[in-house]
Wavefront OBJ file of the C-alpha trace (Angstrom):
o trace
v 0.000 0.000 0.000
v 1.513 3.317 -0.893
v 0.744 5.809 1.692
v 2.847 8.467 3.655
v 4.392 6.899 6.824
v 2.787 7.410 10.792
v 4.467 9.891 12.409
v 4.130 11.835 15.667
v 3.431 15.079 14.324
v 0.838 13.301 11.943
v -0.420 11.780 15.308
v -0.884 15.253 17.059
v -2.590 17.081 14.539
v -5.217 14.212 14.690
v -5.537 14.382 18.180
v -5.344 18.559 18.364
v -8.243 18.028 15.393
v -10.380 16.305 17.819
v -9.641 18.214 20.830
v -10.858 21.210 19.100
v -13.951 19.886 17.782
v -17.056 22.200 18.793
v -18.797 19.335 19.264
v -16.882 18.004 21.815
v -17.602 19.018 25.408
v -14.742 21.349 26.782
v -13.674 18.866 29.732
v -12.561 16.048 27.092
v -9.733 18.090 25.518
v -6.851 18.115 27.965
v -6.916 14.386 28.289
v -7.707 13.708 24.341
v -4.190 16.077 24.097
v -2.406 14.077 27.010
v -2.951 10.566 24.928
v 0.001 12.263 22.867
v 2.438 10.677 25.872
v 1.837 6.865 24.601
v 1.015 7.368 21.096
v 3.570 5.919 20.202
v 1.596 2.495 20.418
v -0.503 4.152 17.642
v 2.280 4.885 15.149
v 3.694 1.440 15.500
v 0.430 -0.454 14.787
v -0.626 2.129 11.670
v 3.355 1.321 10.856
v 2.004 -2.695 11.178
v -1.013 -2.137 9.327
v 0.605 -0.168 6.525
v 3.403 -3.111 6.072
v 1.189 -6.013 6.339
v -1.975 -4.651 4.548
v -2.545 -7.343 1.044
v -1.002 -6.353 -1.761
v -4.206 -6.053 -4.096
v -5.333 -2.256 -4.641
v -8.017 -2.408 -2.146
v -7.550 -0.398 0.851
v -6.945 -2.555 4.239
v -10.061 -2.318 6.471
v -9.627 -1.854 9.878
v -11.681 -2.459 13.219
v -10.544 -0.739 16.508
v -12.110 -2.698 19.317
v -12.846 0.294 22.223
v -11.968 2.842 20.225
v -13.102 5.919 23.010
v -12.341 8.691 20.908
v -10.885 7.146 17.816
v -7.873 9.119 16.799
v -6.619 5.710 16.147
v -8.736 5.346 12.995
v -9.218 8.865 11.743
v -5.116 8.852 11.434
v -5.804 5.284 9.542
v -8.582 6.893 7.268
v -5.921 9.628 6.318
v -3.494 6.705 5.344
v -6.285 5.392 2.959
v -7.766 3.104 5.182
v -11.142 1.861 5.619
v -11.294 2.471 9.397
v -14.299 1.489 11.928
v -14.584 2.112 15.438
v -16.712 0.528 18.004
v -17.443 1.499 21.813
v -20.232 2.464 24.118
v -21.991 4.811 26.394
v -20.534 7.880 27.219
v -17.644 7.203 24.794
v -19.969 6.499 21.915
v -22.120 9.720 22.972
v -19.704 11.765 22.965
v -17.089 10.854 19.997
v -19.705 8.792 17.598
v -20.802 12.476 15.898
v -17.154 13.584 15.775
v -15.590 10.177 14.627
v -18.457 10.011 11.674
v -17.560 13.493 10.261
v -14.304 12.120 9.741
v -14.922 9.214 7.035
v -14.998 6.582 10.317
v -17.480 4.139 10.674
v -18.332 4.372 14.472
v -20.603 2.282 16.102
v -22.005 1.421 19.739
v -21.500 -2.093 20.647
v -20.953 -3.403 24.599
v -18.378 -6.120 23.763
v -19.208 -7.670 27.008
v -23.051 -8.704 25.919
v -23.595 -8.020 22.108
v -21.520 -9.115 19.263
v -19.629 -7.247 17.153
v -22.109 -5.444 14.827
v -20.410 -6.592 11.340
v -21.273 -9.632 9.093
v -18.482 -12.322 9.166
v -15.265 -11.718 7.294
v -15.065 -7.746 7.591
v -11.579 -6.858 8.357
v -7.951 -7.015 7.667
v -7.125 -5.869 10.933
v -8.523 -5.349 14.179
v -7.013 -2.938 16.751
v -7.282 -3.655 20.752
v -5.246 -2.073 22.381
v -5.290 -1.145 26.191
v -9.116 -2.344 26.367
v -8.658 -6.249 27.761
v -7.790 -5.078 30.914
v -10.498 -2.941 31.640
v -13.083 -6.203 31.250
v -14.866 -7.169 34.536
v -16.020 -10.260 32.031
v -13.868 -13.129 30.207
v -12.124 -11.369 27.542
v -12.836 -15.145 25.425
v -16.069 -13.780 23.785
v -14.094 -10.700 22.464
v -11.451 -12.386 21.327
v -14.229 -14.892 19.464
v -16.131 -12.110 18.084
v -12.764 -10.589 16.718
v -11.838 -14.032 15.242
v -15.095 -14.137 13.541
v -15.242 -10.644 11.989
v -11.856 -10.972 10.264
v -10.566 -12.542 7.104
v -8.583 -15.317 6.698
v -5.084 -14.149 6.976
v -6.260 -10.944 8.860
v -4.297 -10.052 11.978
v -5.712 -9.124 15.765
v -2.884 -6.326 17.299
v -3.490 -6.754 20.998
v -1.753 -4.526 23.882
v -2.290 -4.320 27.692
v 0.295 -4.164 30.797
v 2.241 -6.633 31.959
v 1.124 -7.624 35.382
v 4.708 -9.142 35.606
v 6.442 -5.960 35.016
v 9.541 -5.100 36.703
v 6.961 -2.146 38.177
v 5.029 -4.561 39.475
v 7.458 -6.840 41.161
v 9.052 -4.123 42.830
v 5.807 -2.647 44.380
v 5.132 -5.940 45.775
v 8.724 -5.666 47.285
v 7.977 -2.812 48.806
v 4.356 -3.616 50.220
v 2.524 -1.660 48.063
v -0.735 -3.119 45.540
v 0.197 -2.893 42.557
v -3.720 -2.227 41.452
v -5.395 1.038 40.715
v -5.081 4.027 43.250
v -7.084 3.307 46.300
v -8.637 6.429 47.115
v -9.867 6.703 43.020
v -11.123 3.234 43.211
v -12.449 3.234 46.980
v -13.962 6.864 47.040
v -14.073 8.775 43.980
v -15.665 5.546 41.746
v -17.658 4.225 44.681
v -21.091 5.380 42.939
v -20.194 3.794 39.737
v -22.364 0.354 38.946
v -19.063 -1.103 37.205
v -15.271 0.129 38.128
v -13.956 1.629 34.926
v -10.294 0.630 35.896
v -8.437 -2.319 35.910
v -10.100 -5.799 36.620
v -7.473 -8.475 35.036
v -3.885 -7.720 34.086
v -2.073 -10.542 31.636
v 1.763 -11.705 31.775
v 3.030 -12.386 28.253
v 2.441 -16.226 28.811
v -1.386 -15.629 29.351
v -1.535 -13.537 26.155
v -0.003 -15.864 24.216
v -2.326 -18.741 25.516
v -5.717 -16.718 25.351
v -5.019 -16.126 21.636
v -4.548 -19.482 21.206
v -7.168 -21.389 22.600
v -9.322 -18.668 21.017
v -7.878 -19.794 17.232
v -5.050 -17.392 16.436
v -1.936 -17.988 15.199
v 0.626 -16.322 17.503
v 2.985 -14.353 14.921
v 4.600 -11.807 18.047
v 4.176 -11.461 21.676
v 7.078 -9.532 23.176
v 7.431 -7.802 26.663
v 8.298 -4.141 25.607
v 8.724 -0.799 26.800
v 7.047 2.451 26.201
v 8.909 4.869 23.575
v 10.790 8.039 24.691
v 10.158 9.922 21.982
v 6.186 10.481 22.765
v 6.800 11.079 26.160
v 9.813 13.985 25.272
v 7.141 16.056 22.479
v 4.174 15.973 25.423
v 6.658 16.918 27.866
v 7.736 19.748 25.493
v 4.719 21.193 24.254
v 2.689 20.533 28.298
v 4.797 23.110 30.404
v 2.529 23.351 33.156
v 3.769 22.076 36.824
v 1.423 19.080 37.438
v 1.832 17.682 34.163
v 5.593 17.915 33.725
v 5.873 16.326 37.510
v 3.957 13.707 36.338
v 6.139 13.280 32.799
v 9.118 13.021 34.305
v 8.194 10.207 36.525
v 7.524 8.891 33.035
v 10.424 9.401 31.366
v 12.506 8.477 34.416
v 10.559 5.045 33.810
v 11.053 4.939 30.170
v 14.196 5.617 30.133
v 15.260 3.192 32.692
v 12.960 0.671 31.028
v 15.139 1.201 27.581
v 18.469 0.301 29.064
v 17.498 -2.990 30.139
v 15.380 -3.816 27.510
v 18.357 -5.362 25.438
v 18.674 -8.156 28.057
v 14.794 -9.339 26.636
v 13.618 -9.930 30.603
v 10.043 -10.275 30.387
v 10.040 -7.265 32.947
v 8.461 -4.512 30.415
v 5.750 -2.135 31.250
v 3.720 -3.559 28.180
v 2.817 -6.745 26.002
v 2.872 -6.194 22.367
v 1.047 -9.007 20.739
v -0.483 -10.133 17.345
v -2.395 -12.790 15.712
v -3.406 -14.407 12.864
v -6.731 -15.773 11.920
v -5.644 -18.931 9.513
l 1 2 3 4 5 6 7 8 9 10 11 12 13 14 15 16 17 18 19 20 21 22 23 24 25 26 27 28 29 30 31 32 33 34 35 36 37 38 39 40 41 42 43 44 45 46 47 48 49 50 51 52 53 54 55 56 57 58 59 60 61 62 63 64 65 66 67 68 69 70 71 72 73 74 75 76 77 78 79 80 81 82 83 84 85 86 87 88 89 90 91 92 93 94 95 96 97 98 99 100 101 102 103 104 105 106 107 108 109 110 111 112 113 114 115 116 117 118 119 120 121 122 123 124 125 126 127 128 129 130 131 132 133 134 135 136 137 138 139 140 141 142 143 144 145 146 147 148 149 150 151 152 153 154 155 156 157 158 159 160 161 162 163 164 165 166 167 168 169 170 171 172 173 174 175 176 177 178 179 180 181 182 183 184 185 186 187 188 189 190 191 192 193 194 195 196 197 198 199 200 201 202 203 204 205 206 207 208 209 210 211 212 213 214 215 216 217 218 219 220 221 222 223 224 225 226 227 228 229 230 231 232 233 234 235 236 237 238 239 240 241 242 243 244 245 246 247 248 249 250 251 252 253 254 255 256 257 258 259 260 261 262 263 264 265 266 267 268 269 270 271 272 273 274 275 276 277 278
């Protein structure tokens, strides 16, 4: 497929696009802008798209699987995709209108009790990324449903945490949980019928089995770390106190993360996975 390559800057103006959407209600923008930090995720799986897509003239067609406010897609519609987009309540409330006006076909679907609203066979690729975890439900009827909608030889890209992180471990050392903040979970979501958070982390040997027993082909599952370069442009262009506290706990991270990495511990932040419907 011959379109221009992902970048960051490509990446921002998407996300600045949405973020200054009348449409959009005013309290969404700061956090649509702050999703800069780990788009780098993004760029490498419309990189993955772009270099796997078939090599006939049609464009690929591509499902993201909790899409929230889809700036995912509407970069892959302006790489010539076909992009879709599927979430629910508030997210699909909010972003559907937005998302739609931008060539993507965005529908409501809870994942958890409804199937995926497209006939068999619809997709090249389906995106789901940083949505497993958030599942108070078996993730096996997603994964199904995903199996189902794509083509033979289409590809599932799949990332979460690692619950086995380094992080993780070392919080444990130290006595501390290494789930969601308490006093978010305990007070501030204690109306809430179902905790929007966490509910089940993975360690790369669980990912790897789940997409198997659920009829994928494993082509990569790697433990991996999150890019600098994301987190360095937020940090650079978000000068305000809070946030650059908070980004340099990040990079401090990230950067620590990368010099380690070469040793291929399964200690990463993150679990990059895909697989392939045969």
């Amino acid at each position: 497929m011959d379109a221009q390559r992902p970048t960051l800057e490509g990446l921002e103006a998407v996300l600045e696009g949405i973020a200054s959407d009348s449409r959009l209600p005013p309290e969404y923008s700061d956090w649509i802008r702050a999703s800069l930090r780990n788009g780098g995720w993004k760029i490498r799986t419309l990189r993955y798209i772009l270099d796997h897509s078939p090599t006939n003239s049609n464009p690929p067609r591509l499902l993201d699987v909790g899409a929230q406010f889809a700036s995912l897609t509407a970069y892959a519609a302006k790489l010539g995709c076909r992009a879709s987009a599927v979430d629910y309540g508030r997210y699909a409330e909010v972003f559907r209108e937005i998302a739609t006006a931008q060539g993507i076909d965005y529908r409501e679907c809870d994942v958890g009790s409804q199937p995926l609203p497209y006939p068999d066979l619809s997709f090249d690729f389906v995106n789901y990324a940083d949505v497993i975890e958030h599942h108070p439900f078996s993730s096996k009827r997603v994964l199904r449903e995903i199996h189902r909608v794509l083509v033979r030889g289409g590809r599932l890209i799949l990332l979460t945490p690692n619950h086995a992180s380094i992080y993780n471990r070392l919080k444990l050392l130290a006595g501390r949980s290494v789930h969601d903040d308490l006093d978010y979970f305990f007070d501030a979501c204690a109306e809430d019928a179902i905790y929007d958070g966490h509910h089940r982390e993975y360690t790369r040997a669980e990912v790897r089995t789940i997409l198997e027993r659920t009829g994928f082909r494993v082509q990569e599952c790697q433990v991996v770390e999150q890019q600098l370069g994301p987190l360095l442009r937020y940090r650079r262009t978000n000068a305000d106190g809070v946030r650059r506290i908070s980004s340099s706990r990040d990079l401090l991270l990230c950067a620590l993360g990368n010099l380690w990495a070469p040793l291929r511990l399964p200690f990463g932040r993150w679990i990059w996975a895909v697989g392939k419907k045969e």
